[in-house]
C-alpha positions as CSV (number, residue, x, y, z in Angstrom):
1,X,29.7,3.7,20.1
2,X,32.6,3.9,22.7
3,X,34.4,7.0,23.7
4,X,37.1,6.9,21.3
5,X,34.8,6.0,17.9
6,X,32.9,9.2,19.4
7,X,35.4,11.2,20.0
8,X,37.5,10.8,16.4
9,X,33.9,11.7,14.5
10,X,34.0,14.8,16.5
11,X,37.7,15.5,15.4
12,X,36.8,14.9,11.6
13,X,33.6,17.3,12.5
14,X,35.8,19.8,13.3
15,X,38.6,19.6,11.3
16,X,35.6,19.8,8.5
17,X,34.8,22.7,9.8
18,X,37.4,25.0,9.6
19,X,40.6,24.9,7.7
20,X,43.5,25.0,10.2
21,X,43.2,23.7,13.5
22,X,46.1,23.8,16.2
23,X,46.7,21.3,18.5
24,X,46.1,22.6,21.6
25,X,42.8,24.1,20.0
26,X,41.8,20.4,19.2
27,X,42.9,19.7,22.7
28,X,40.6,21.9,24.2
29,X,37.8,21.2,22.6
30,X,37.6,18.0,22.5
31,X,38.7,17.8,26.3
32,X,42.2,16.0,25.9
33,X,45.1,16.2,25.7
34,X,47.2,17.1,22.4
35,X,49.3,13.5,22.2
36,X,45.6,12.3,22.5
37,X,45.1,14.4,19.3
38,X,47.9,12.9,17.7
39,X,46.5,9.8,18.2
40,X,43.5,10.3,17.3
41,X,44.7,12.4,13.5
42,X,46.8,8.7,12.9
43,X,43.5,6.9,13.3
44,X,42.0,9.3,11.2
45,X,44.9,9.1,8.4
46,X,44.9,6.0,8.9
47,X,40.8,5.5,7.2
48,X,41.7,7.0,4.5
49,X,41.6,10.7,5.7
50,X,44.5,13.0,4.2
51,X,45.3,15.3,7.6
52,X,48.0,17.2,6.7
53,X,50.2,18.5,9.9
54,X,52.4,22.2,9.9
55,X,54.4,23.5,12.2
56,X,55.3,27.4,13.2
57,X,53.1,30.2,12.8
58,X,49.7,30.0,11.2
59,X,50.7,25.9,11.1
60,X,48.4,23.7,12.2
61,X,46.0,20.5,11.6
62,X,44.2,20.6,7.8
63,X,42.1,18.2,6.2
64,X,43.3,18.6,2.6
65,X,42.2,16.3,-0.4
66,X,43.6,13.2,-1.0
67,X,43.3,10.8,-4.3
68,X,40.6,8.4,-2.7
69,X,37.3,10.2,-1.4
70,X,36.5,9.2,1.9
71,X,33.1,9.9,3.5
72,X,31.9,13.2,4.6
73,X,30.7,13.5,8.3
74,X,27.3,15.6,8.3
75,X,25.1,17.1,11.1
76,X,21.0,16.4,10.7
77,X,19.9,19.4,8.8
78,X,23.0,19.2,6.2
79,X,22.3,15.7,5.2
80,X,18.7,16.2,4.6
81,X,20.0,19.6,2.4
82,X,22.5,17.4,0.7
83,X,19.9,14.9,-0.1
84,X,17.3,17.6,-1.6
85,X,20.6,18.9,-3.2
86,X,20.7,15.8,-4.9
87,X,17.6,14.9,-6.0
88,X,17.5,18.2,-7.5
89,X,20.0,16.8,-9.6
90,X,18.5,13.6,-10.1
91,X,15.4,15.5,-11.4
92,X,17.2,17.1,-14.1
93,X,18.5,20.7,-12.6
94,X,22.1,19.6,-13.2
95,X,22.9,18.6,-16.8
96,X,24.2,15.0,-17.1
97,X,23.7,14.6,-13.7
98,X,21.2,12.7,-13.0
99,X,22.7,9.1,-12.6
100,X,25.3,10.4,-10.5
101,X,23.5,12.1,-8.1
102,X,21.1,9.3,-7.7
103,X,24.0,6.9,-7.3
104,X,24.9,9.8,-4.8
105,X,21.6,9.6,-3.3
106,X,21.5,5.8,-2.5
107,X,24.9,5.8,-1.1
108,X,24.1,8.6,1.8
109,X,20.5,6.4,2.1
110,X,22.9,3.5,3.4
111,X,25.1,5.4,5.5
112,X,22.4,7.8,7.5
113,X,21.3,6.9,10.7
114,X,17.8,5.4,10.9
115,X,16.2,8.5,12.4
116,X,17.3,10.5,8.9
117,X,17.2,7.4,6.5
118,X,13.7,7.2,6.1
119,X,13.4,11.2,5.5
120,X,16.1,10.2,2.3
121,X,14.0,7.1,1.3
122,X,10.8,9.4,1.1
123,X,12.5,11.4,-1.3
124,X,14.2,9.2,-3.6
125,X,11.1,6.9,-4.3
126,X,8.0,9.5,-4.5
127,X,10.0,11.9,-7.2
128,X,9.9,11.7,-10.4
129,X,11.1,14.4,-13.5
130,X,10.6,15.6,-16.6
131,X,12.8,18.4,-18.4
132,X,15.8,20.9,-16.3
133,X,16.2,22.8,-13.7
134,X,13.1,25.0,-11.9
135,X,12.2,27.3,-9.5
136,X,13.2,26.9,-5.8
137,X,10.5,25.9,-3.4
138,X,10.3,25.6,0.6
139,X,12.3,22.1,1.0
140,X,9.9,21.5,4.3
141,X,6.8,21.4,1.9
142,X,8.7,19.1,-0.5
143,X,9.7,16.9,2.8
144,X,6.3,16.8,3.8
145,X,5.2,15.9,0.8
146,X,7.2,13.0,0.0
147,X,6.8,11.5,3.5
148,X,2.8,11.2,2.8
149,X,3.6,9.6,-0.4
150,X,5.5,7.3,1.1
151,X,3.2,6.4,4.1
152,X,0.0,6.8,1.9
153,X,-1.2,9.6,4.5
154,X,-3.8,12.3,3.2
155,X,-3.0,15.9,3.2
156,X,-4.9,18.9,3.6
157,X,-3.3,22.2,2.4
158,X,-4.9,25.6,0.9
159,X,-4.6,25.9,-2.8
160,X,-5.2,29.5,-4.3
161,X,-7.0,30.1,-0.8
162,X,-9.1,26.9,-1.4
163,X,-8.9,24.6,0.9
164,X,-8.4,21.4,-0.6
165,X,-8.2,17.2,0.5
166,X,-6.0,15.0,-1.5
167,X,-4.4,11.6,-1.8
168,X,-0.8,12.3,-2.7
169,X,1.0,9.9,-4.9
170,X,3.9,10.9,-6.7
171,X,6.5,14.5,-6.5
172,X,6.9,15.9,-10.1
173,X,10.5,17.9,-10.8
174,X,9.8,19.7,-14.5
175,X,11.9,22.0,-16.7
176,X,10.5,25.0,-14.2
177,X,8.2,23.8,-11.2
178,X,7.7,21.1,-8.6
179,X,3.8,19.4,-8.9
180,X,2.1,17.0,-6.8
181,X,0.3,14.3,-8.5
182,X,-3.1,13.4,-5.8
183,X,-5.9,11.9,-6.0
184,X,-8.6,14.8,-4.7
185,X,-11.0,14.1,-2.7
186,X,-13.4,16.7,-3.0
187,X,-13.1,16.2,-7.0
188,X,-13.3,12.7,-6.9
189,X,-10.6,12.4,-9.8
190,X,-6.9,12.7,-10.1
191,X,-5.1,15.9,-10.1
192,X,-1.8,18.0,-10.4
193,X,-0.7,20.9,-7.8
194,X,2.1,23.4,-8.0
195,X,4.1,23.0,-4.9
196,X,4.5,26.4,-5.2
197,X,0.9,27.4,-4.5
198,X,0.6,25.2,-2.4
199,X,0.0,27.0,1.7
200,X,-0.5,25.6,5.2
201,X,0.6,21.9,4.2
202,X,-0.4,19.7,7.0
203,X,-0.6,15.9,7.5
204,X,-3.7,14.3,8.1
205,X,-4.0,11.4,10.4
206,X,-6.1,9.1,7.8
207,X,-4.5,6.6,5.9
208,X,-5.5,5.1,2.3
209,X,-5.1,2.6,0.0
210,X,-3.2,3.4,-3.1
211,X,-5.6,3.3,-6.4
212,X,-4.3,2.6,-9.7
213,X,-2.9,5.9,-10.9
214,X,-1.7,7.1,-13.9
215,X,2.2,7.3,-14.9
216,X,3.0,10.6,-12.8
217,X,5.7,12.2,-15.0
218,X,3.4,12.0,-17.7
219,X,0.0,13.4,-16.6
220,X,1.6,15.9,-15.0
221,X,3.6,17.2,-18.3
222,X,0.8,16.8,-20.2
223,X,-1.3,19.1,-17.9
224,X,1.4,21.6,-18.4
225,X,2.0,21.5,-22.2
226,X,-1.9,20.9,-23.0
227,X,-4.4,20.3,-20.8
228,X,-4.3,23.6,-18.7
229,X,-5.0,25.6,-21.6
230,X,-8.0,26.4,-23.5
231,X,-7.3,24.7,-26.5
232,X,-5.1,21.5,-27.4
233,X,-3.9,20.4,-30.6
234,X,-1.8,17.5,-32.1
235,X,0.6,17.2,-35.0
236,X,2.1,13.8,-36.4
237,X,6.1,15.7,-36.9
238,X,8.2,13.8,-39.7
239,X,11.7,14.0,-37.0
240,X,12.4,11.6,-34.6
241,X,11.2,12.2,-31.1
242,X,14.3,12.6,-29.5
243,X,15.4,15.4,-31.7
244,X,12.0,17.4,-31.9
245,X,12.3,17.0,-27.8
246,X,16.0,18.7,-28.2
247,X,13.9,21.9,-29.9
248,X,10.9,22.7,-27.6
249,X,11.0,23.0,-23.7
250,X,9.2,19.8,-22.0
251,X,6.8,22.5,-20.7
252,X,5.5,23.3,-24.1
253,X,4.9,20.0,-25.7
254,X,4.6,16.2,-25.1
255,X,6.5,14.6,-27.7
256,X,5.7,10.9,-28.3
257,X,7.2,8.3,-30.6
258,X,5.9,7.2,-33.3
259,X,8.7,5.2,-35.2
260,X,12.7,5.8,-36.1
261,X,12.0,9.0,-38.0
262,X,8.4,10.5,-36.8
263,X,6.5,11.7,-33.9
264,X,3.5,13.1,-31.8
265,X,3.6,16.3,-30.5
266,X,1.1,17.4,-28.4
267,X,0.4,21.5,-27.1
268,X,-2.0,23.8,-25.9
269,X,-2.8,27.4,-26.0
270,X,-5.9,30.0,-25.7
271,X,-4.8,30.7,-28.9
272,X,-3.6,27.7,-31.3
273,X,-2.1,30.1,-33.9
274,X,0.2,30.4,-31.6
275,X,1.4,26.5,-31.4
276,X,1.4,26.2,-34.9
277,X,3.8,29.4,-35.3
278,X,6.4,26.9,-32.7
279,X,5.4,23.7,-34.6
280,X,6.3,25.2,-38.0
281,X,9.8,27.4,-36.5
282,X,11.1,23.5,-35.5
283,X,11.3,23.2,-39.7
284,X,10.4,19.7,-40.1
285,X,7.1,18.5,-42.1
286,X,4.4,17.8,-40.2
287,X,0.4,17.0,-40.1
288,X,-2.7,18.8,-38.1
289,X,-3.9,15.4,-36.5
290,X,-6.7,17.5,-34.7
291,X,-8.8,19.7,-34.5
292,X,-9.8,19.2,-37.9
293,X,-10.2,23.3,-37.5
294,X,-6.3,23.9,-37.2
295,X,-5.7,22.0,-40.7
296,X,-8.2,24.3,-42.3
297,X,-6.0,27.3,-40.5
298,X,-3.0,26.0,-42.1
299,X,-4.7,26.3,-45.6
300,X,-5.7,30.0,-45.1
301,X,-2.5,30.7,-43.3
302,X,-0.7,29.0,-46.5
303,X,-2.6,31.2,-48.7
304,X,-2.2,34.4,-47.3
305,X,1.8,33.6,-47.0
306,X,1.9,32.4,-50.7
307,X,0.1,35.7,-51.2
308,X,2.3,37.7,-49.5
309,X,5.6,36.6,-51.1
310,X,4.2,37.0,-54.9
């Protein structure tokens, strides 16, 4: 980069800074002289930059908007924030968003430096989503994180003061949480971890081979919705999926497809009483498909309303 390429990204760093520059302030810091700064805001203007000149008091040099977007110049640290900002939104936390700010994403993947594009890339391919926005976690563990799944390098990390040994493979973004999808050692089988529980994440130094793994997005919500609980249960729902999916939080149930006008639901609970009161409030017909127990509930619970309203 020669001196005057250098020297015009540090003038559009500054005038990005603040909102009114003068020229002799420009001058200064930049260690020239203000015709040199004249030169220098043409050049810029002349990219595609709107910087709007003022003169007298309070006047000044402002970068104002304009009705083409040019690029933005960013330090380190903001363009790794901007790109967690964005796959945040990728992942759901920003309604209708999530093209956009993927489209987003790729283009500051293209235009980062090669020390920071390979942070981005880490991010963008081990992430994946199911349901809105969630709860903020350290964006240092998620960077870590993503950066093993990407190399395929182990991590060791204490879980509920356990300390556990794990294969990473994919980031999970649901409606409330970040979750890890890993292969755990110790366990010998796949599993899911809250980022948020997640303490003194370190990088190992082995490497492994990828095994075949289940779809991330899916395992992991149906861990949440059904498997973490005491109890599971599935209903064949006369609605399509699409609209039953609209009614209960991705957290709560897996929905599945079945056809055009009916589908699975599948939930979990210490007590399934309690999933049937949420299946029944979406007010669409619908079948126990198991346990064979929870169709017997319905009958008594029938009864005893039928009862009730006589």
């Amino acid at each position: 980069m020669d001196d005057t390429t250098e020297r015009v990204l540090t003038l559009l760093g500054l005038l990005q800074q603040r909102q009114v520059w003068t020229g002799p302030e420009l001058a200064d810091r930049l260690g020239v002289t203000p015709r040199t700064v004249r030169r220098d805001v043409e050049r810029l203007r002349n990219l595609g930059y709107p910087v709007h000149a003022s003169k007298g008091i309070g006047g000044g040099y402002q970068l104002g908007p304009g009705q083409d977007l040019p690029p933005l110049l960013l330090d380190d640290d903001e363009a790794i924030v901007t790109a967690v900002a964005l796959l945040a939104g990728a992942g759901g936390a920003i309604a209708s968003g999530g093209d956009a700010a993927l489209r987003a994403l790729t283009k500051l993947d293209q235009v980062l430096p090669a020390r920071l594009r390979h942070e981005v890339r880490a991010l963008s391919v081990s992430v994946e989503s199911f349901g809105g926005g969630r709860d903020p976690v350290d964006s240092e563990v998620l960077m870590t994180l993503a950066r093993a799944c990407r190399d395929e390098v182990e991590i060791g990390f204490d879980y509920r003061s356990t300390p556990r040994r794990i294969e990473p493979y994919r980031l999970v973004a649901s409606d409330r949480r970040w979750y890890l999808l890993a292969y755990d050692l110790d366990r010998d089988d796949w599993r899911s971890f809250r980022v948020d529980r997640m303490s003194t994440v370190m990088l190992r130094t082995w490497r492994f081979r990828p095994r075949a793994a289940p779809d991330a997005a899916t395992y992991v919500q149906e861990g949440v919705a059904s498997r973490v609980y005491r109890q599971q249960a599935r209903f064949l729902v006369r609605a399509p999926a699409e609209t039953v999916r609209r009614q209960i939080s991705a957290s709560a149930a897996v929905v599945k497809p079945r056809d055009r006008d009916t589908c699975e639901l599948i939930s979990g609970a210490d007590n399934l009483d309690i999933v049937l009161w949420h299946v029944l409030t979406l007010g669409h017909e619908f079948d126990v498909l198991e346990p064979p127990e929870l169709a017997a509930r319905c009958t008594e619970l029938g009864e005893r309303l039928t009862s009730a309203g006589t």
